[in-house]
VOGU-3710 file (C-alpha; in Angstrom, 3 decimals, decimal comma):
1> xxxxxxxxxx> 0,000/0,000/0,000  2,639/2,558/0,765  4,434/1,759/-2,511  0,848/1,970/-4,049  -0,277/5,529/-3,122  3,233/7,376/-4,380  2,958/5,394/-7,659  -0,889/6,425/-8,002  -0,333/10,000/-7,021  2,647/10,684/-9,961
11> xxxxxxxxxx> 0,292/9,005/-12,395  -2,743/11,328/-11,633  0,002/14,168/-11,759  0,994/13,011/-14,878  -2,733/12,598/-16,430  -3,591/15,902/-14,927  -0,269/17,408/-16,873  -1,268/16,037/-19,804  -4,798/17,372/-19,225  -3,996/20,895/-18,548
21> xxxxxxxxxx> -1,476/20,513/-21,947  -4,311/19,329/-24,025  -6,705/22,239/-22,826  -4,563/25,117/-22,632  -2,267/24,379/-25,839  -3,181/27,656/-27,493  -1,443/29,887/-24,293  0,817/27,166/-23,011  3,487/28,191/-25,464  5,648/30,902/-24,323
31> xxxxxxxxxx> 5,413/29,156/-20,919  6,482/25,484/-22,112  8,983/27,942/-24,585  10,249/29,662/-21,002  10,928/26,441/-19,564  12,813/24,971/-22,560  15,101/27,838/-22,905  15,265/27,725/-18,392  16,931/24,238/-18,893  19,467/24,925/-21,449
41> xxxxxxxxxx> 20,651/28,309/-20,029  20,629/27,295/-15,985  23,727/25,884/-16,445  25,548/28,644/-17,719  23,923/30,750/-15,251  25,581/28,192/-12,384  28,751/28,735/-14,168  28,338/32,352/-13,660  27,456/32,431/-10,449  29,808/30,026/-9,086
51> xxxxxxxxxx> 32,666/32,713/-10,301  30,953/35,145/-7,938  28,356/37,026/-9,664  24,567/37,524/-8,282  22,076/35,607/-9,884  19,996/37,643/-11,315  22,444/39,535/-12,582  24,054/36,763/-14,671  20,774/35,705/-15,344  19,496/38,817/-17,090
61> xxxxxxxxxx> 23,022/39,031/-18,465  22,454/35,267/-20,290  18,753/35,804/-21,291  20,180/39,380/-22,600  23,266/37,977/-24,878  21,131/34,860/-25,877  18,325/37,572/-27,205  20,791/39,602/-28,677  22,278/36,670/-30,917  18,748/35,313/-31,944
71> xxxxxxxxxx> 18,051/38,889/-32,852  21,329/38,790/-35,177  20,829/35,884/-36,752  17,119/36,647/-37,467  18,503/40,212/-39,575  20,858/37,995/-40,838  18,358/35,096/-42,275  15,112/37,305/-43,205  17,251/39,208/-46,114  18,746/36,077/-47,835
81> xxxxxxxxxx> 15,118/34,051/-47,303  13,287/37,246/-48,950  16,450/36,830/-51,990  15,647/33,474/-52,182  12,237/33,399/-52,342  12,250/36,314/-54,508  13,983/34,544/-57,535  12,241/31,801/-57,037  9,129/33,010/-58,011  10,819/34,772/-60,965
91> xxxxxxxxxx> 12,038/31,200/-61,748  8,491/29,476/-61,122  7,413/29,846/-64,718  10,720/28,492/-66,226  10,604/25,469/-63,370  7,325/24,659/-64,549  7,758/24,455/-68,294  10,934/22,609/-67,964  9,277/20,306/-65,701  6,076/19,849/-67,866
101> xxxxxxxxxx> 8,885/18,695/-70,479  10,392/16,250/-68,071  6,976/14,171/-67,086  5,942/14,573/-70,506  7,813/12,189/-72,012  6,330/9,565/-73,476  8,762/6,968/-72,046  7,373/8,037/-68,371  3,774/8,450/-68,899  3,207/7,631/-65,118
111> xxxxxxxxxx> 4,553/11,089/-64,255  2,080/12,928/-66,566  -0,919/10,984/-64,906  0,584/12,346/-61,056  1,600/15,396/-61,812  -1,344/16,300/-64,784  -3,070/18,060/-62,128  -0,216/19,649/-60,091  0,484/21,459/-63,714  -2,756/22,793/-64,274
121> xxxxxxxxxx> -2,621/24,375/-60,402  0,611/25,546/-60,607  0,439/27,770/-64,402  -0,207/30,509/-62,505  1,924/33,721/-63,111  3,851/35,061/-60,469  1,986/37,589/-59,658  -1,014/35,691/-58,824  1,474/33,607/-56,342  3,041/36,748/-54,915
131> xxxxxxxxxx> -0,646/38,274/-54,599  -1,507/35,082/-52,670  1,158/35,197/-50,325  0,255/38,798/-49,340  -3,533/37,667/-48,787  -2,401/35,223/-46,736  -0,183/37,781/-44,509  -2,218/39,973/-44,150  -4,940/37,604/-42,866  -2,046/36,436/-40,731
141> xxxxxxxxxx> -1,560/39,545/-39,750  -5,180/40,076/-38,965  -5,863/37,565/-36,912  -6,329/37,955/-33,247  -4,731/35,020/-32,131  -1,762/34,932/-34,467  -0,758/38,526/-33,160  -1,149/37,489/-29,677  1,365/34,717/-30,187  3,488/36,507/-31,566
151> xxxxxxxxxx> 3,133/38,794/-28,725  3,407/36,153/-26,196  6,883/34,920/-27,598  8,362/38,184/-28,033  7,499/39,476/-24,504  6,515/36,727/-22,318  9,236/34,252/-23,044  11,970/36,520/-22,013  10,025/36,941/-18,592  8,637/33,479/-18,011
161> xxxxxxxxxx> 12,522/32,202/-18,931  14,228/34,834/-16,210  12,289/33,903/-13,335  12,545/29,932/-14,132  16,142/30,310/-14,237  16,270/32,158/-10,998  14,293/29,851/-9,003  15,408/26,968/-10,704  17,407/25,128/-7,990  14,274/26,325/-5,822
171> xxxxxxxxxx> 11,930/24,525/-7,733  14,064/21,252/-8,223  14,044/21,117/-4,305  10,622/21,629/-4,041  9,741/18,700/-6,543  12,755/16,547/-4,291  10,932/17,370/-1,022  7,512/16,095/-2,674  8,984/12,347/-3,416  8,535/10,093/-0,871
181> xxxxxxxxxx> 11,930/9,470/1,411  12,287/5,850/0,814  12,282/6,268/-2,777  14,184/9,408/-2,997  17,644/8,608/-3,866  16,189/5,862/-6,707  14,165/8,880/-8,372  17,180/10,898/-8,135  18,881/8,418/-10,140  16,676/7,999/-12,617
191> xxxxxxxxxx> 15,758/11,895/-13,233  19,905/12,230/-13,418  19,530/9,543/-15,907  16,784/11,614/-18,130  18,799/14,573/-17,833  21,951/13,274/-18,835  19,943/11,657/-22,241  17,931/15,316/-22,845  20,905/17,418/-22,591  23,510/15,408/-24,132
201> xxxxxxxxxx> 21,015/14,584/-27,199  20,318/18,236/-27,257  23,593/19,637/-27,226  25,152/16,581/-29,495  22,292/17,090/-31,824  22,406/20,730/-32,164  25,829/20,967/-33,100  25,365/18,382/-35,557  22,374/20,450/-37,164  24,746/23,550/-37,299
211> xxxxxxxxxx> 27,408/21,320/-38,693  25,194/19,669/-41,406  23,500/23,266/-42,215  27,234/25,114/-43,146  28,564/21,660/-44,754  24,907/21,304/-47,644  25,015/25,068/-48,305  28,551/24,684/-49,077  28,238/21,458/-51,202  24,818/22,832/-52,904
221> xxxxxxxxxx> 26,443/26,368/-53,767  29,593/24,990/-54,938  27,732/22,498/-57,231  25,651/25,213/-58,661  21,905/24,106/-57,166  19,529/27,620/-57,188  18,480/28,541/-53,479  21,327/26,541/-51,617  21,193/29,061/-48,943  17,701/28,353/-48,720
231> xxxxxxxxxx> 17,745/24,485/-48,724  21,023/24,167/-46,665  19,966/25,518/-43,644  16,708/23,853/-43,733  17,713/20,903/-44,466  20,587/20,991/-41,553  17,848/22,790/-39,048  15,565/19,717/-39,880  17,835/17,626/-39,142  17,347/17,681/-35,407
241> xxxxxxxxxx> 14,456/14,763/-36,361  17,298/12,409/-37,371  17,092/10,984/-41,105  13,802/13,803/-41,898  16,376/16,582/-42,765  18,503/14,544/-45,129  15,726/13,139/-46,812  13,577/16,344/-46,949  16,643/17,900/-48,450  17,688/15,187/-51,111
251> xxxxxxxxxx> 13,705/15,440/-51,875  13,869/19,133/-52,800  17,438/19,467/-53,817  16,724/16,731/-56,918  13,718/18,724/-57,594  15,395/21,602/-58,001  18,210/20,009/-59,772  15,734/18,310/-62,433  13,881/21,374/-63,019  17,241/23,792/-63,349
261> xxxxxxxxxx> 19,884/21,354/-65,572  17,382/18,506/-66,969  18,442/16,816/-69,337  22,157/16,878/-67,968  22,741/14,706/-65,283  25,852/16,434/-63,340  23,771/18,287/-60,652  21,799/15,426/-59,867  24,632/13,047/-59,025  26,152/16,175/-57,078
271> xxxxxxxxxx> 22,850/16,236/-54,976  22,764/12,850/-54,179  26,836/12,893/-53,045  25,962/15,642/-51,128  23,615/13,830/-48,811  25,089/10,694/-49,025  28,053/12,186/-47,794  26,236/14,114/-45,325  23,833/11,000/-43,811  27,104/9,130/-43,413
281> xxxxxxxxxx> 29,245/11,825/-41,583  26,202/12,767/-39,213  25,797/9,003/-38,675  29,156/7,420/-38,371  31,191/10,432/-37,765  29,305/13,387/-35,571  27,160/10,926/-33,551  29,462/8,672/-32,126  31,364/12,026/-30,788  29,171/13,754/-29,966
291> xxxxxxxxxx> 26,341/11,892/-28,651  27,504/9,265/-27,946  26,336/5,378/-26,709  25,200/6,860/-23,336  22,737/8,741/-25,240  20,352/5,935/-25,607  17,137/7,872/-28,439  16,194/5,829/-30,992  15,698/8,035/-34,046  12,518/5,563/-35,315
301> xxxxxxxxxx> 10,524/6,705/-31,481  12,304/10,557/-31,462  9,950/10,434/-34,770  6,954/8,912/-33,600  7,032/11,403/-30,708  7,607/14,224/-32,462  4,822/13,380/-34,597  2,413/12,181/-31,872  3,228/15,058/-29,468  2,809/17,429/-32,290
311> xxxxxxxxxx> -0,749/15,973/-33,392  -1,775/16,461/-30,197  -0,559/19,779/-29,299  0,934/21,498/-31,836  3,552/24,035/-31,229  4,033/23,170/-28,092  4,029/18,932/-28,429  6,978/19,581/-30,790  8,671/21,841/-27,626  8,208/18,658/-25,197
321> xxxxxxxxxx> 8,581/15,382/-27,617  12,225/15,238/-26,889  12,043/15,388/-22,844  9,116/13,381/-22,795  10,702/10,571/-24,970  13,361/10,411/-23,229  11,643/10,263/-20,143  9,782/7,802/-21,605  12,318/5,412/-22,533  14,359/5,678/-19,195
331> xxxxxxxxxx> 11,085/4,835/-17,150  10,652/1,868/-19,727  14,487/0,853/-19,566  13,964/1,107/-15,227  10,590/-0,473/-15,334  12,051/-3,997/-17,232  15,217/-4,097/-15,168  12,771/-4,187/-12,159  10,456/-6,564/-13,896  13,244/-9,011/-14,912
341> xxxxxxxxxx> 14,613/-8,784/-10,830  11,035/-9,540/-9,287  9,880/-12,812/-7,824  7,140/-12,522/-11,295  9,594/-13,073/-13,543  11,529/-16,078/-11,798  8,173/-17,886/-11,002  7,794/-17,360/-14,933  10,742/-18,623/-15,907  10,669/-22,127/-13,466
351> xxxxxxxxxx> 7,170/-22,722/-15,257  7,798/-25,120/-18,043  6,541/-24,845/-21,440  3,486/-26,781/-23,027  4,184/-30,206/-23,536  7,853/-29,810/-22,155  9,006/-32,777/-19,389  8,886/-31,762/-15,640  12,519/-30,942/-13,735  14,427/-34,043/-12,527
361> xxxxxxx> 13,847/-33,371/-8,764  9,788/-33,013/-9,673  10,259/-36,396/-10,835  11,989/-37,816/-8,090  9,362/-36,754/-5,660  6,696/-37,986/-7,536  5,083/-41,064/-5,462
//
């Protein structure tokens, strides 16, 4: 009973959690947002204070140089995606007749019959395109809700991250005093356990995005592929799902590279090196630095909870898949060590199979 009534109590926690997450998923954002950014920048905070500054000074001081650099890179980005996606749609007209050439050939009549109807959507002038994209912002920009996001992570972020770094060893001993004393120090293991697979997946992961994002635009630009500095960063960003960026890039890459240099064949085999090459350095290469075996996150259930959490609750499900998966899979890895050690799985193992011939000293006590 006493193990019983700790074991129920997390479980309603965790159904209420999940609760609250599925009915307040519009606001939660910024908050779950706050949190996220909390757990990567406490540690540099701890850093900082352990040197001898105050805490809320080198947290402000963290939350105000980690604000500045997003704010760089954004003024860096939003020019070359506006270049990008401006000569694109000065291109659209050529992509499209060049690739109406390549399904129409009559030795690949399957292609005409899936993309018959993508053709007749797509001959539309660029100016119809570009005066669809401004309807659409502006009934971005005119809705409520979308402005009030926007809001939310521009203002409320900053604020909800500052005061969850500040309190954060406060609220970790909190939580510790909560857990029941007898299985304290086994709950400590295992949440050091999560946090060692969340952070070093994070970290290892991350630089391998950055890594994969410099090394495609790179390979892309120097092969000649149009918007390289719009696929290559994608692609690499993506990445963080692993196997979805490389194939989401190799996808549009050869798309592009059919519908800029078809019939020649050079820019297509320079794709497909490209993310050959980079599938097998992120794989056998980054990884194995910089992840590492320790980090135990199989890419095939990082995917299905990515997808799942995001089904469920958008924005912010795609925030919480990796904790939650991880969290996930150490609980599962603890729960079958403790299954395979209990008296359950012993008595399972002494009973014989159908049909099988009972243990010597069962038959020598037979009357």
């Amino acid at each position: 009973m006493n193990v019983a009534r700790p074991f129920t109590f997390w479980i309603a926690a965790l159904a209420i959690g999940l609760a609250v997450l599925v009915v307040l998923r519009d606001i939660m954002l910024p908050f779950v947002a706050g949190m996220a950014l909390a757990y990567l920048l406490a540690p540099v905070v701890d850093r900082l204070e352990r040197i001898g500054l105050n805490r809320a000074g080198a947290t402000l001081a963290i939350i105000a140089l980690f604000i500045l650099g997003v704010g760089f890179l954004i003024m860096l980005a939003v020019p070359i995606v506006i270049t990008e996606l401006s000569a694109f749609i000065d291109n659209l007209p050529a992509y499209i007749r060049r690739l109406q050439v390549f399904a129409s050939n009559p030795n690949r009549p399957w292609l005409t019959k899936i993309f018959g109807q993508g053709f007749r959507v797509a001959e539309q002038s660029a100016g119809e395109l570009t005066a669809l994209g401004t309807d659409f912002l502006w009934s971005l920009w005119s809705d409520g809700r979308a402005l009030l996001s926007i809001f939310s992570l521009l203002v409320v972020t900053p604020i909800v991250t500052f005061f969850f770094v500040y309190d954060w060893h406060r609220m970790l001993a909190a939580i510790d005093l909560e857990i029941p004393a007898a299985h304290r120090d086994q709950v400590r293991t295992l949440a050091r356990e999560i946090d060692d697979t969340v952070s070093g997946f994070v970290r290892g992961q991350g630089l391998i995005c950055l890594i994969l994002a410099a090394f495609y635009v790179l390979a892309l630009t120097l092969g000649g592929l149009n918007h390289a500095l719009l696929i290559g960063p994608a692609s690499g960003l993506i990445s963080f799902i692993p196997y979805l960026g490389s194939l989401t890039g190799l996808v549009v890459s050869l798309c592009t590279a059919i519908v800029q240099s078809w019939p020649n064949w050079t820019l297509i085999y320079v794709v497909v090196a490209t993310f050959f090459v980079g599938s097998f350095m992120a794989d056998y290469v980054l990884a194995p630095y910089l992840i590492g075996p320790r980090v135990r996150l199989n890419p095939v259930w990082l995917m299905f909870a990515m997808f799942a959490f995001g089904s469920l609750f958008g924005i912010v499900g795609l925030v919480v898949a990796v904790p939650l998966a991880a969290a996930t899979g150490v609980l599962v890895r603890f729960g079958l060590k403790q299954y395979r050690a209990s008296a359950i799985h012993s008595d399972m193992a002494e009973i014989p199979a159908l049909g099988a011939e009972p243990p010597a000293h069962s038959r020598a006590k037979a009357p």
